[in-house]
Backbone of each chain as ProteinMPNN parsed JSONL, in Angstrom:
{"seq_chain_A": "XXXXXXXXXXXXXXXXXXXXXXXXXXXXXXXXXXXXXXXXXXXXXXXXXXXXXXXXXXXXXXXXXXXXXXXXXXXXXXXX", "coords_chain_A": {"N_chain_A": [[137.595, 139.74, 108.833], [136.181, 140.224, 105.82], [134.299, 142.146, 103.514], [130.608, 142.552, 104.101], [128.586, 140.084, 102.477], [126.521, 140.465, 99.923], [123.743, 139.324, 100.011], [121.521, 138.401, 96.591], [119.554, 136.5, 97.237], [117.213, 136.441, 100.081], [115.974, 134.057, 102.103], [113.888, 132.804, 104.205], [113.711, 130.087, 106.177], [113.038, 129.456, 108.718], [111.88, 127.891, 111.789], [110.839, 125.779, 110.312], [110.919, 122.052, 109.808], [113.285, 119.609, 108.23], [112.145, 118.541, 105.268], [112.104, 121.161, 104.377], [113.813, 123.367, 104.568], [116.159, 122.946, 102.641], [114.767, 122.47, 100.739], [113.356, 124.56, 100.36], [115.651, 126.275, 99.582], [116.779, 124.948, 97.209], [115.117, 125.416, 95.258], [115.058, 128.324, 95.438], [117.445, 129.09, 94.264], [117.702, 128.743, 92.363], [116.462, 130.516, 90.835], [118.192, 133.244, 90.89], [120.998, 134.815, 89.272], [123.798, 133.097, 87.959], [126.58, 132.781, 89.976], [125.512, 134.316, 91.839], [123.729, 135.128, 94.636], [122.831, 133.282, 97.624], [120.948, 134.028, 100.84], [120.276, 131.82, 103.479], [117.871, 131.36, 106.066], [117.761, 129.363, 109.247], [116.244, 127.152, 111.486], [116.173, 124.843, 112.278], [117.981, 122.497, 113.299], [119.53, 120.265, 111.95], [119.912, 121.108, 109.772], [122.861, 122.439, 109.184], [124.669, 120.176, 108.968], [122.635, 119.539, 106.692], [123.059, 120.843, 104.484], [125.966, 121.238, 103.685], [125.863, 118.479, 103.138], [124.316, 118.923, 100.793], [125.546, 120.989, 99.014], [127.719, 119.655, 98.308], [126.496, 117.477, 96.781], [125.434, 118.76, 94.843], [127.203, 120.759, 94.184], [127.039, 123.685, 94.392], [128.336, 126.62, 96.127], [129.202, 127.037, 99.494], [129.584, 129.652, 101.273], [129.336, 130.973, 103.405], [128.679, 129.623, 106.659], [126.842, 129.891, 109.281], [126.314, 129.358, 113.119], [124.397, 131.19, 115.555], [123.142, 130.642, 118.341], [119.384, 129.322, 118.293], [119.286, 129.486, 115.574], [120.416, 129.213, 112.27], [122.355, 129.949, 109.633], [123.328, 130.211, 106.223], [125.418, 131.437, 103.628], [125.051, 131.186, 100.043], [126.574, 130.26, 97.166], [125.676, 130.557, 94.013], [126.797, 127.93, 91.574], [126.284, 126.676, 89.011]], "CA_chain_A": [[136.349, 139.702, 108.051], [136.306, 140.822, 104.31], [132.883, 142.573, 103.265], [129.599, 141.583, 104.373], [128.435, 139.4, 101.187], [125.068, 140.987, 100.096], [122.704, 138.133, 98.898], [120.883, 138.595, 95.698], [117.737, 136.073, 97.569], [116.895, 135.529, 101.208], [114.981, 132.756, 102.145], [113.175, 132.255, 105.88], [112.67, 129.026, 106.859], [112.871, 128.93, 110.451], [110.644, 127.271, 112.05], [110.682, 124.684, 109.631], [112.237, 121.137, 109.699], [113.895, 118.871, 107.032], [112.889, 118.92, 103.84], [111.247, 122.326, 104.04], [115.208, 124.31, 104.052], [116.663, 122.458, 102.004], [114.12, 122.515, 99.604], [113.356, 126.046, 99.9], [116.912, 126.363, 98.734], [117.253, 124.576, 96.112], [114.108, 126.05, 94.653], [115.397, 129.513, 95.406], [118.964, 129.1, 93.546], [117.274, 128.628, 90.558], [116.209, 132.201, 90.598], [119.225, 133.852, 91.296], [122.148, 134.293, 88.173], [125.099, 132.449, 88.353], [126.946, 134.035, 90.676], [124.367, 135.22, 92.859], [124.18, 134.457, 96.467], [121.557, 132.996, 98.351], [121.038, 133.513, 102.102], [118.953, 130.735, 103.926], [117.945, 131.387, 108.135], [117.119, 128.211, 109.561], [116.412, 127.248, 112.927], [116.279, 122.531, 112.247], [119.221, 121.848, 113.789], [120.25, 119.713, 110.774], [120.568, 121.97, 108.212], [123.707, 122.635, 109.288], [125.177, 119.56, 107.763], [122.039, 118.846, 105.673], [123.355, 122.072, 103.814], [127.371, 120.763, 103.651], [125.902, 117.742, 102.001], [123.297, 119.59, 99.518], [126.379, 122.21, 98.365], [128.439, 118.345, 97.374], [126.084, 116.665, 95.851], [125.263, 120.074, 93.694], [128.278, 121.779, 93.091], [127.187, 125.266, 94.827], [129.267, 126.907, 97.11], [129.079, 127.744, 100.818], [130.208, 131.151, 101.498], [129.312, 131.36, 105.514], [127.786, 128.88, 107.568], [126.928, 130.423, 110.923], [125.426, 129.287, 114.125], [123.854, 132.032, 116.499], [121.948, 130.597, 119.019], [119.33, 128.047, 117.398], [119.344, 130.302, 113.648], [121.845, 128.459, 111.476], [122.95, 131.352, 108.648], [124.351, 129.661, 105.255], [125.063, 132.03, 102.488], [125.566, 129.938, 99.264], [126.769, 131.029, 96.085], [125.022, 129.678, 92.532], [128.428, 128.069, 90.457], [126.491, 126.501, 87.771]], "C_chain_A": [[136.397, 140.762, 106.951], [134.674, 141.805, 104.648], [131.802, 142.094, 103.763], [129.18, 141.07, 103.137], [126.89, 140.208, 101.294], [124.364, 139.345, 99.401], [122.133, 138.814, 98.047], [119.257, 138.119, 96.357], [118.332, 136.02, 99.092], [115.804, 135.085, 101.643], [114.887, 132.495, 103.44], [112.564, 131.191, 106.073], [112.558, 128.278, 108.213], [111.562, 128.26, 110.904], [110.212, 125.502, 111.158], [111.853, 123.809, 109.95], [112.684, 120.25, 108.199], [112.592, 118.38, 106.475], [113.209, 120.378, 103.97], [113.036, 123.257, 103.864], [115.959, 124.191, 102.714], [115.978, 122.3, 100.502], [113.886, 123.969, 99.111], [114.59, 126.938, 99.503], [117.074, 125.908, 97.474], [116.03, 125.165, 94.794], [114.27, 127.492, 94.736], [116.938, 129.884, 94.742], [118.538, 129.253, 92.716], [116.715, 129.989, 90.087], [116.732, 133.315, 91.09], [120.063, 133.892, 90.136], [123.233, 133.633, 88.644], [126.067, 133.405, 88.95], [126.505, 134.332, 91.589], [124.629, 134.445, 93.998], [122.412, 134.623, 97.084], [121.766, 132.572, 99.84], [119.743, 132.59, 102.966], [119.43, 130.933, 105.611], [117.235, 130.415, 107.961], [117.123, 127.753, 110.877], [116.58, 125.332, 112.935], [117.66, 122.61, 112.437], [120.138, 121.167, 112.79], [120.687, 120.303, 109.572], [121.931, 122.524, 108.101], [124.665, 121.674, 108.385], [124.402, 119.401, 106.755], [122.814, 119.711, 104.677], [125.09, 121.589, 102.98], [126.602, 119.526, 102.594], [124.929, 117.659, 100.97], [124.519, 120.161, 98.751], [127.034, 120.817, 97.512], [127.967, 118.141, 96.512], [125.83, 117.537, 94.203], [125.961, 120.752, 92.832], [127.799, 123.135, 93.737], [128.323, 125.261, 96.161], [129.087, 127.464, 98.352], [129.78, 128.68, 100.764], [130.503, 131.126, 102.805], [128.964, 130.175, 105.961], [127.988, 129.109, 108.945], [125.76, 129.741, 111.88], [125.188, 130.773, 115.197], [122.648, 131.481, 117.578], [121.194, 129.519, 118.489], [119.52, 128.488, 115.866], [120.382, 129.815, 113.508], [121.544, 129.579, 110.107], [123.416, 130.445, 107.467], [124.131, 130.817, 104.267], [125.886, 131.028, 101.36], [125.799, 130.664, 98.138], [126.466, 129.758, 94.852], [126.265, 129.017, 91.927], [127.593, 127.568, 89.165], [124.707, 126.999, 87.588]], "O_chain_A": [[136.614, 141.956, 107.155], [134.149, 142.027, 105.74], [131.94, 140.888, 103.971], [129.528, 141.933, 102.331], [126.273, 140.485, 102.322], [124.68, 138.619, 98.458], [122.018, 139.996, 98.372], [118.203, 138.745, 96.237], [119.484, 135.696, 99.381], [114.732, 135.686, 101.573], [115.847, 131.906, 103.937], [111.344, 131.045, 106.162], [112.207, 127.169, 108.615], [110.468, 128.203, 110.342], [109.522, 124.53, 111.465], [113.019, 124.103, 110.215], [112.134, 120.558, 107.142], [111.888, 117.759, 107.272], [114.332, 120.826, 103.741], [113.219, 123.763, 102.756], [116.272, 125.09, 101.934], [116.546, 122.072, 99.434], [114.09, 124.463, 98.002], [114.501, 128.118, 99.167], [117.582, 126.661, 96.644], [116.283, 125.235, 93.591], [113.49, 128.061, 93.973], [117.404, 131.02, 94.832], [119.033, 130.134, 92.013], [116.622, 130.321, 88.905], [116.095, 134.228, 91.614], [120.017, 132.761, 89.652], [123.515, 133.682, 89.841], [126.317, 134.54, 88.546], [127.3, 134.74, 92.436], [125.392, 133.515, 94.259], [121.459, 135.402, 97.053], [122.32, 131.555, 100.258], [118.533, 132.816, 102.95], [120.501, 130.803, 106.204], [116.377, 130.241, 107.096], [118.162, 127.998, 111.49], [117.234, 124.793, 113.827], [118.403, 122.822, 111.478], [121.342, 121.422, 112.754], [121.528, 120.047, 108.711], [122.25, 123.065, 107.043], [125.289, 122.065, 107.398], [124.984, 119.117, 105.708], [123.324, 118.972, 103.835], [125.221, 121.662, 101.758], [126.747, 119.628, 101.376], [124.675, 116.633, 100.34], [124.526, 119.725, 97.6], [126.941, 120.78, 96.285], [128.454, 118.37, 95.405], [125.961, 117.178, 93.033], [125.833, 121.171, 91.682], [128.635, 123.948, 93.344], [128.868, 124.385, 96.833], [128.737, 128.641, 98.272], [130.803, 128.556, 100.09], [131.62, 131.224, 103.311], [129.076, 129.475, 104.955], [128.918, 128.724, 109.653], [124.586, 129.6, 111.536], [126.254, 131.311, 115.494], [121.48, 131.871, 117.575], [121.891, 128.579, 118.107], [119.935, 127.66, 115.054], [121.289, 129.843, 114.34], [120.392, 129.866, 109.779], [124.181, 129.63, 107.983], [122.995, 131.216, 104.01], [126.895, 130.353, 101.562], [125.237, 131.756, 98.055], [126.836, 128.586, 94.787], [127.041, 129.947, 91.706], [128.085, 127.97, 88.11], [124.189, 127.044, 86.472]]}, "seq_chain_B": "XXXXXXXXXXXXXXXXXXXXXXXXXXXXXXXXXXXXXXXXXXXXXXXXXXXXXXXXXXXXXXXXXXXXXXXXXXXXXXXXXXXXXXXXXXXXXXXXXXXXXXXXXXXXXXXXXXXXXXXXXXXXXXXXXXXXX", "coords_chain_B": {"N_chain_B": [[133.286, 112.623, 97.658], [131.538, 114.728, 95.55], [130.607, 116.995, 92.889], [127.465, 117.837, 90.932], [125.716, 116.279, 91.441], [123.733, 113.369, 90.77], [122.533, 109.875, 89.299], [119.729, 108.022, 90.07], [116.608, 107.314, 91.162], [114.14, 105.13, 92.528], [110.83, 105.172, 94.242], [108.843, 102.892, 96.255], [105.549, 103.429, 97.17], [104.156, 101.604, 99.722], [101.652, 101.813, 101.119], [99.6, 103.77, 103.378], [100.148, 105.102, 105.608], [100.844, 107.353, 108.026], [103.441, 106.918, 108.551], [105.087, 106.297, 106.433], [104.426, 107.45, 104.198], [105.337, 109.821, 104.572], [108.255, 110.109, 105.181], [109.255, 108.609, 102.716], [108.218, 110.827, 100.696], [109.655, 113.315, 101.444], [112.164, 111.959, 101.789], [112.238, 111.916, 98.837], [112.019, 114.335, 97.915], [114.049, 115.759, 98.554], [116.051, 114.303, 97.326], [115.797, 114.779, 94.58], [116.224, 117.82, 94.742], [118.793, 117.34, 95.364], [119.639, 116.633, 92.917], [119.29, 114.055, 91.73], [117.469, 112.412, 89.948], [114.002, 110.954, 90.325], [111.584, 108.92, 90.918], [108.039, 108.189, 92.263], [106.378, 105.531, 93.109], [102.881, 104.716, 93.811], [101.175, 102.17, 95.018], [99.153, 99.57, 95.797], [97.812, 99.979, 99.105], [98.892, 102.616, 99.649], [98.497, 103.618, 97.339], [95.98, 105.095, 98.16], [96.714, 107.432, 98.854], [96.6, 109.366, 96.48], [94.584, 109.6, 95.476], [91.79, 111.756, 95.349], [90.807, 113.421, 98.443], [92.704, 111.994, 99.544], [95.371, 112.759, 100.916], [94.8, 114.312, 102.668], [93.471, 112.727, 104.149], [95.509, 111.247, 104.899], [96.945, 113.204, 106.511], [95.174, 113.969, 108.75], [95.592, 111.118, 110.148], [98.29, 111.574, 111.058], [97.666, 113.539, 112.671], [96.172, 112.438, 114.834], [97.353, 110.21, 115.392], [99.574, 112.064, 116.825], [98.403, 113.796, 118.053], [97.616, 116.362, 117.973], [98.493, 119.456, 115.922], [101.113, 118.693, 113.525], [104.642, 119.438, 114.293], [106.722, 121.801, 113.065], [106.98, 120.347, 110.609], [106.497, 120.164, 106.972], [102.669, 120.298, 105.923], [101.189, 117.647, 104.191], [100.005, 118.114, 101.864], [101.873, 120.422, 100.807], [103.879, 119.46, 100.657], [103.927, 117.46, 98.778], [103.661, 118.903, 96.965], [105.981, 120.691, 96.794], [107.778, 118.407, 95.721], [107.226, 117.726, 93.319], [107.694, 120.096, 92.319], [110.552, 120.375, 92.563], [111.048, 118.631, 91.004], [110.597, 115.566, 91.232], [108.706, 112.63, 90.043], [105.58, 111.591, 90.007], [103.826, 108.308, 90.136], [100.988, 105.814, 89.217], [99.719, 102.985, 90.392], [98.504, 100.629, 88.081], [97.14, 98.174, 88.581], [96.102, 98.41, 91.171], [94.829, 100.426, 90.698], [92.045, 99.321, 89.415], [91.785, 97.392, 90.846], [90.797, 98.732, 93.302], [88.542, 99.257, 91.974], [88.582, 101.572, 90.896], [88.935, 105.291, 88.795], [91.29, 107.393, 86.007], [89.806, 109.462, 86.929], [88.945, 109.881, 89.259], [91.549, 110.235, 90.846], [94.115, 112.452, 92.035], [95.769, 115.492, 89.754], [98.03, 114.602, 87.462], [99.248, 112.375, 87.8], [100.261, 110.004, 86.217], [99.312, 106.497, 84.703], [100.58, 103.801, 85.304], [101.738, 100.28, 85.24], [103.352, 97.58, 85.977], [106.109, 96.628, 84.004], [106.646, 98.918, 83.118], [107.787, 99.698, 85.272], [110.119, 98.598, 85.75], [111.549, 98.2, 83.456], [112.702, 100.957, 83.821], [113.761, 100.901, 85.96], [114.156, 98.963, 87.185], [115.767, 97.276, 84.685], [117.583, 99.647, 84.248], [118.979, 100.332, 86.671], [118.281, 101.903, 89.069], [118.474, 103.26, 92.317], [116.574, 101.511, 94.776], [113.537, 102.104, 96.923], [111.428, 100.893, 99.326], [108.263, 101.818, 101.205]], "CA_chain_B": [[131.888, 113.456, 97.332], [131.696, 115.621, 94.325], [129.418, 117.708, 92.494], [127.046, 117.33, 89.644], [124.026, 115.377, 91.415], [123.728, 111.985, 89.645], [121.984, 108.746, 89.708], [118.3, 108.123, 89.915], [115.796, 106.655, 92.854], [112.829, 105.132, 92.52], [110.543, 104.818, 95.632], [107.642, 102.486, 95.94], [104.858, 103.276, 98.379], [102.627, 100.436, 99.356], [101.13, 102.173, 102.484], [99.157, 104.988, 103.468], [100.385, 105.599, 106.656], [102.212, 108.361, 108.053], [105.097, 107.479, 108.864], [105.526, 105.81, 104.773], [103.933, 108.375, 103.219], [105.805, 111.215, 104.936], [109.16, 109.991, 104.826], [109.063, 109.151, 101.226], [108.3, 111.91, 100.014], [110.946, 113.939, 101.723], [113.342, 111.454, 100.534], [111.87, 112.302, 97.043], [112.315, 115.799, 97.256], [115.638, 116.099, 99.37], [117.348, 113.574, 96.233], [115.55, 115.548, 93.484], [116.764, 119.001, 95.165], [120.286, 117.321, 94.994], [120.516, 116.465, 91.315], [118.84, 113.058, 91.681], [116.145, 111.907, 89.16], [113.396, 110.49, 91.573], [110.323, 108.561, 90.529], [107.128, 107.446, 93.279], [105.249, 104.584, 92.455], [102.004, 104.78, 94.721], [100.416, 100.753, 94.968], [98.476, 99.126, 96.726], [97.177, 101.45, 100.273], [99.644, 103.607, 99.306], [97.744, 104.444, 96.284], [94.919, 105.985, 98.674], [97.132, 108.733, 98.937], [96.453, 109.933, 95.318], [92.784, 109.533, 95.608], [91.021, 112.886, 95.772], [91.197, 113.786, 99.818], [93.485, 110.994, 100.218], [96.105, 113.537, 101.274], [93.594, 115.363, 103.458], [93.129, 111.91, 105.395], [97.235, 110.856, 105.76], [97.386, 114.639, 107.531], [94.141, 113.796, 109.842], [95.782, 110.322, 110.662], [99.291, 112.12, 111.525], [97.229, 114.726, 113.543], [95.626, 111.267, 115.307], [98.969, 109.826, 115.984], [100.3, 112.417, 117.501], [97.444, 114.348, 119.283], [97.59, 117.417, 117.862], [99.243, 119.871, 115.218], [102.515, 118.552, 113.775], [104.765, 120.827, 114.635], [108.623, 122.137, 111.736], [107.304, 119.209, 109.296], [104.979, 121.142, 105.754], [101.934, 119.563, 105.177], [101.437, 117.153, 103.097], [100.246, 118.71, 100.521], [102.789, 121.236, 100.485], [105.358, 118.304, 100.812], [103.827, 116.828, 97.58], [103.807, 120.244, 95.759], [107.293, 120.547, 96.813], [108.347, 117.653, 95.727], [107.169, 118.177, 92.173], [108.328, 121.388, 91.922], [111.897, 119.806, 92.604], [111.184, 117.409, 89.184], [110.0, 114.311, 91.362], [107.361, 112.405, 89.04], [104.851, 110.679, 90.604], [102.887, 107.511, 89.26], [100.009, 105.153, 90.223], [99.758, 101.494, 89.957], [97.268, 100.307, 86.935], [96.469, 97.116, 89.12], [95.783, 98.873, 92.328], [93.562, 101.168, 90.296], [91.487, 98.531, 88.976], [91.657, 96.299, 92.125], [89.844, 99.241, 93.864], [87.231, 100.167, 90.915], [89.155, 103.695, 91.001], [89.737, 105.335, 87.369], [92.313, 108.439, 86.643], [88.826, 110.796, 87.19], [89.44, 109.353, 90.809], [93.01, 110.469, 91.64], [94.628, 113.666, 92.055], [96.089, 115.591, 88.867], [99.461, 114.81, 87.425], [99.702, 111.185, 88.215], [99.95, 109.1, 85.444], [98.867, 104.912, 85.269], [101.872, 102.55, 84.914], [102.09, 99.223, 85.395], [104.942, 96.886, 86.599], [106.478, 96.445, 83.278], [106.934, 100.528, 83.215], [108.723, 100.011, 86.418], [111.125, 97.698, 85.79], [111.852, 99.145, 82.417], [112.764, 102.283, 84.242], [114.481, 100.745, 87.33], [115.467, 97.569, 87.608], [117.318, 97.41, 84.133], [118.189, 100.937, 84.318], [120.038, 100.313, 88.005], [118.511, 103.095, 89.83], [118.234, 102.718, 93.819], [114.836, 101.515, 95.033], [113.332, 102.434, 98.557], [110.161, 100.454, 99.31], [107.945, 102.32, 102.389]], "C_chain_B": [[132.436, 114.42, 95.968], [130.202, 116.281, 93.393], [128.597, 117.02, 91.335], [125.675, 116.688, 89.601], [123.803, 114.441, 90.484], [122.519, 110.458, 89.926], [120.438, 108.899, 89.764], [117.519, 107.031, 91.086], [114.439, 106.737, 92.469], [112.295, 104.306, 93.425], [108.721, 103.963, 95.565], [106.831, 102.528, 97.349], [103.74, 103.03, 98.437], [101.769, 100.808, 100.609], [100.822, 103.78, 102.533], [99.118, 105.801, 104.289], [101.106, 106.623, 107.32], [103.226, 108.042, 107.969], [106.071, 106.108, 107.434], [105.484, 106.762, 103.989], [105.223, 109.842, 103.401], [107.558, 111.227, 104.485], [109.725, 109.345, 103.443], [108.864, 110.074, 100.72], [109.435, 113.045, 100.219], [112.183, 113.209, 101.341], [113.126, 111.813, 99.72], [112.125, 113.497, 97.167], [113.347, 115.776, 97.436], [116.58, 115.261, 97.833], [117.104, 114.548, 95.224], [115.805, 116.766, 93.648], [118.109, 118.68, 94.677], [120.755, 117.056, 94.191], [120.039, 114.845, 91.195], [117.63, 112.566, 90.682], [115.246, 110.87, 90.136], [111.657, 110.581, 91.16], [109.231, 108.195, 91.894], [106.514, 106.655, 92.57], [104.396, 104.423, 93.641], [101.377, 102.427, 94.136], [99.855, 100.389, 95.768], [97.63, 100.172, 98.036], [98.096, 102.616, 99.993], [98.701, 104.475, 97.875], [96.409, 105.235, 96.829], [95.329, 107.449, 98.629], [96.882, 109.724, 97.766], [95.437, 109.939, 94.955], [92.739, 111.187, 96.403], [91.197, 112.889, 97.708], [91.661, 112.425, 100.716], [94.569, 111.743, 101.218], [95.46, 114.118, 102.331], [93.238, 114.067, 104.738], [94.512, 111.452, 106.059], [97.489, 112.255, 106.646], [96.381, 114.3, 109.047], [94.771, 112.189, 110.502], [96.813, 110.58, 111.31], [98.725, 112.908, 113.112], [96.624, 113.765, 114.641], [96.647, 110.848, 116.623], [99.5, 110.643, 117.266], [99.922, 113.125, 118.741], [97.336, 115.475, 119.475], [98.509, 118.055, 116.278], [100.87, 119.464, 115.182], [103.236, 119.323, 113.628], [106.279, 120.62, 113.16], [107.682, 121.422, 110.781], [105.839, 119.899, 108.285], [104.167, 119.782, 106.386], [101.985, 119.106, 104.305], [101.68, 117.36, 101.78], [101.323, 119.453, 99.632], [103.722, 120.629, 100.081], [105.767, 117.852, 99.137], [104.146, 117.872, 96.337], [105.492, 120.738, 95.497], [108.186, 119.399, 96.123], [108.367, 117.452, 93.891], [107.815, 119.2, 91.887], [110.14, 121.32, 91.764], [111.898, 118.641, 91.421], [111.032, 115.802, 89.999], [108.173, 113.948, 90.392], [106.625, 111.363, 90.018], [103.594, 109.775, 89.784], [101.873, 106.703, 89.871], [100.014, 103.709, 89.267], [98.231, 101.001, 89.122], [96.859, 99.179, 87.709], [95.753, 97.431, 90.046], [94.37, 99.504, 91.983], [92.176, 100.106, 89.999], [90.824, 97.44, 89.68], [90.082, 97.199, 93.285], [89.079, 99.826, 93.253], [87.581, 101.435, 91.137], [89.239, 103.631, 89.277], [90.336, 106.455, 87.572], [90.674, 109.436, 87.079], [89.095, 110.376, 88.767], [90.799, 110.037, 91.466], [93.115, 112.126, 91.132], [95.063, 114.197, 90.633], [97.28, 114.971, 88.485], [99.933, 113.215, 87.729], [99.543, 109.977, 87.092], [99.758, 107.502, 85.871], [99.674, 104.763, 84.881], [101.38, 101.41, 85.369], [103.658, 98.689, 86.099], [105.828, 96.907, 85.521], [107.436, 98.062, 83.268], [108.393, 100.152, 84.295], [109.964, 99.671, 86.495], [111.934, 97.999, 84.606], [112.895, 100.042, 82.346], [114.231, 101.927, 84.621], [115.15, 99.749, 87.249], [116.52, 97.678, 86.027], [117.586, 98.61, 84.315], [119.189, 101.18, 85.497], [119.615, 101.838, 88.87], [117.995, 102.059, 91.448], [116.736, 102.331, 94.038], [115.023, 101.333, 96.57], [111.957, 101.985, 98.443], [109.465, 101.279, 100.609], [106.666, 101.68, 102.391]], "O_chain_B": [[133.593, 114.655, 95.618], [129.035, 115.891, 93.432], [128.896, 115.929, 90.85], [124.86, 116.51, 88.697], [123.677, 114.795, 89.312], [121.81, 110.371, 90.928], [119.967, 109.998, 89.471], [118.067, 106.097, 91.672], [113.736, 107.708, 92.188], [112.707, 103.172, 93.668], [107.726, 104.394, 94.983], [107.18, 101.944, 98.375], [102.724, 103.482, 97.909], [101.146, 99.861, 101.089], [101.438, 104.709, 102.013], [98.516, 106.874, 104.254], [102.287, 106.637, 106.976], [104.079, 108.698, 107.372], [107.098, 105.433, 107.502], [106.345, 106.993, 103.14], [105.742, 110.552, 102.539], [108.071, 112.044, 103.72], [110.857, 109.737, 103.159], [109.758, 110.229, 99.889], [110.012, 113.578, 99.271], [113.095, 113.719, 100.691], [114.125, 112.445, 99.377], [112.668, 113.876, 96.129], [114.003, 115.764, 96.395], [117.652, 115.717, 97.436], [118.069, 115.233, 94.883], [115.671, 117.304, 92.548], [118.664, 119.369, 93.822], [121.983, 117.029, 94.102], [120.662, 114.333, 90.265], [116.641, 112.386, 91.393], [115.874, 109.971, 90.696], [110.85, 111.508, 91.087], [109.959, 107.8, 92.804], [106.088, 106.956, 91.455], [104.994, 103.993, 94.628], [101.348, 101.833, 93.058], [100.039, 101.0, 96.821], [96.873, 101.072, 97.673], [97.623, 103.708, 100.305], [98.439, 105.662, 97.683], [95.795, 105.954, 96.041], [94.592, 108.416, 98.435], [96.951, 110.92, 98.048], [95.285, 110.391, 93.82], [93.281, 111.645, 97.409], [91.981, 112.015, 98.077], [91.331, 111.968, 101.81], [94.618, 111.291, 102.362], [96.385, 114.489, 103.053], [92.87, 114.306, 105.888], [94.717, 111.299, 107.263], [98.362, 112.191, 107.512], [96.834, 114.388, 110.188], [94.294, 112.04, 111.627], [96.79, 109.995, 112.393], [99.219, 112.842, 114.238], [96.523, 114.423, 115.676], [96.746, 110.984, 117.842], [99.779, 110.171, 118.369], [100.467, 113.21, 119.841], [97.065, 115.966, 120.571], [99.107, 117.235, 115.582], [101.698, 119.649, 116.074], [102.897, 120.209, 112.843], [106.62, 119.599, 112.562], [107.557, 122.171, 109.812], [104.673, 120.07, 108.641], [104.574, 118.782, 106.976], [102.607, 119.606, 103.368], [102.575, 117.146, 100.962], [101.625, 119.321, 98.445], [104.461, 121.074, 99.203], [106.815, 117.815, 98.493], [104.658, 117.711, 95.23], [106.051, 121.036, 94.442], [109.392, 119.628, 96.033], [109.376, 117.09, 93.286], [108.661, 119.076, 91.002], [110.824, 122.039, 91.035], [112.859, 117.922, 91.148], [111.375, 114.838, 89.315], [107.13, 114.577, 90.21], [107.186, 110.472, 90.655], [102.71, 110.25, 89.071], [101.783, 106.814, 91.093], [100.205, 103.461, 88.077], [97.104, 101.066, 89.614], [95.662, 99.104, 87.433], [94.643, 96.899, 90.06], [93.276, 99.339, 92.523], [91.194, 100.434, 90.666], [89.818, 96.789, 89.4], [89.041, 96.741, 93.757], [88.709, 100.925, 93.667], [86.813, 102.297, 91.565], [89.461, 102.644, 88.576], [90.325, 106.942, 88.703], [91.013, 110.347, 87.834], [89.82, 111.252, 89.239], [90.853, 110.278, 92.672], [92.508, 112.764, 90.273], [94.76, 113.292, 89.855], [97.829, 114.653, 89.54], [101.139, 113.019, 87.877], [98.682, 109.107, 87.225], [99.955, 107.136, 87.029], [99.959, 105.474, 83.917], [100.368, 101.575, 86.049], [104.646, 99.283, 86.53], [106.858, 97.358, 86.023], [108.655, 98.176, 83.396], [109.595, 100.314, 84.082], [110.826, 100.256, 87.151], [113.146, 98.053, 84.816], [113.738, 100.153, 81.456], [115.315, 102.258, 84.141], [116.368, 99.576, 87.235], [117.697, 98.037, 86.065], [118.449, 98.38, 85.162], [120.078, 102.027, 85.419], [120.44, 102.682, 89.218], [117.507, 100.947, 91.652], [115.828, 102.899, 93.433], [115.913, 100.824, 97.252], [111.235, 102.523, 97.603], [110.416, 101.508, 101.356], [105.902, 101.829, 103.345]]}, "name": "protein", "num_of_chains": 2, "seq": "XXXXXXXXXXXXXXXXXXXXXXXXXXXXXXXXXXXXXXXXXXXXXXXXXXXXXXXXXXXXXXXXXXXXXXXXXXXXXXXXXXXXXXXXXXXXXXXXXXXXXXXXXXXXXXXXXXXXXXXXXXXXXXXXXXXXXXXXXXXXXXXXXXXXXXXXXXXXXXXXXXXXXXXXXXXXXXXXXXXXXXXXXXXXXXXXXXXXXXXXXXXXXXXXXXXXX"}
């Protein structure tokens, strides 16, 4: 393990299920610079892949994607 | 798969029921999060939803349904605010309106009148996906 990545945003949406992560991501990238890193805690079970196929369709980049327990961890990085 | 978010989706909802209302709209945001252009066309009972505490009654019919607070999933409202805020446009059917003596002083903000002509215009020649609920 390199560095811990610092995020620029983090974003809590545990507790919440699909859209609500996935949205509160993509609405929180946008206020980050290119570059920047955005960490999202999520406890919906799905966001695990929903997340894998948000980063495709987008073009951002996964950094981490961690499970702990039910908290799913993604840190994402802005590319465009 | 590949990047870039593409293509466009337009969803028509002729019902005012939860489980139309709800999952439309999360389709609508979740495509328009991913780079999707993503229109609603409200018609028919579906257009109740855009009536002043139309929104306020699809949450009390959910809360009906189920027999209590729903639990992970926003509120509607929030859903809808979300869903804009992600560049989904939402429209209302000029027949529907008219059918139920509604005018726009009747509906929520932000919702312009179309017609069918609009729609087809848009969608059908234009080739984007359509999802009826």
């Amino acid at each position: 393990m390199g560095l811990r990545l610092k995020p620029s945003l983090s974003v809590d949406a545990r507790g919440y299920m699909c859209p609500y992560p996935i949205i509160l991501l993509s609405l929180s990238i946008k206020n980050v610079d290119e570059g920047g890193v955005v960490e999202v805690r999520a406890t919906d079970p799905a966001f695990e892949r929903d997340v894998i196929s948000w980063a495709s369709e987008t073009g951002h980049e996964i950094l981490e994607l961690n499970r702990s327990g039910e908290e799913i961890v993604a840190l994402i990085r802005r590319v465009k | 798969m590949s990047s870039g978010g593409s293509g466009s989706l337009a969803i028509i909802v002729r019902s005012d029921n939860p489980e139309s209302v709800y999952p439309a709209l999360i389709i609508a945001s979740t495509a328009a999060s991913m780079g999707v252009k993503v229109e609603v066309f409200f018609t028919f009972w579906g257009l109740r939803v855009l009536v002043k505490g139309g929104i306020e009654s699809v949450e009390r019919k959910l809360r009906e349904a189920i027999g209590g607070e729903p639990r992970g999933i926003p509120p509607l409202s929030m859903l809808l605010e979300m869903a804009r805020k992600s560049g989904v446009e939402i429209y209302a059917c000029s027949t529907t309106i008219q059918a139920m003596g509604l005018n726009e002083g009747n509906l929520i903000e932000g919702c312009p009148i179309v017609g069918a002509a609009t729609f087809v215009h848009k969608h059908v020649s234009g080739g984007s996906r359509i999802l009826v609920f």
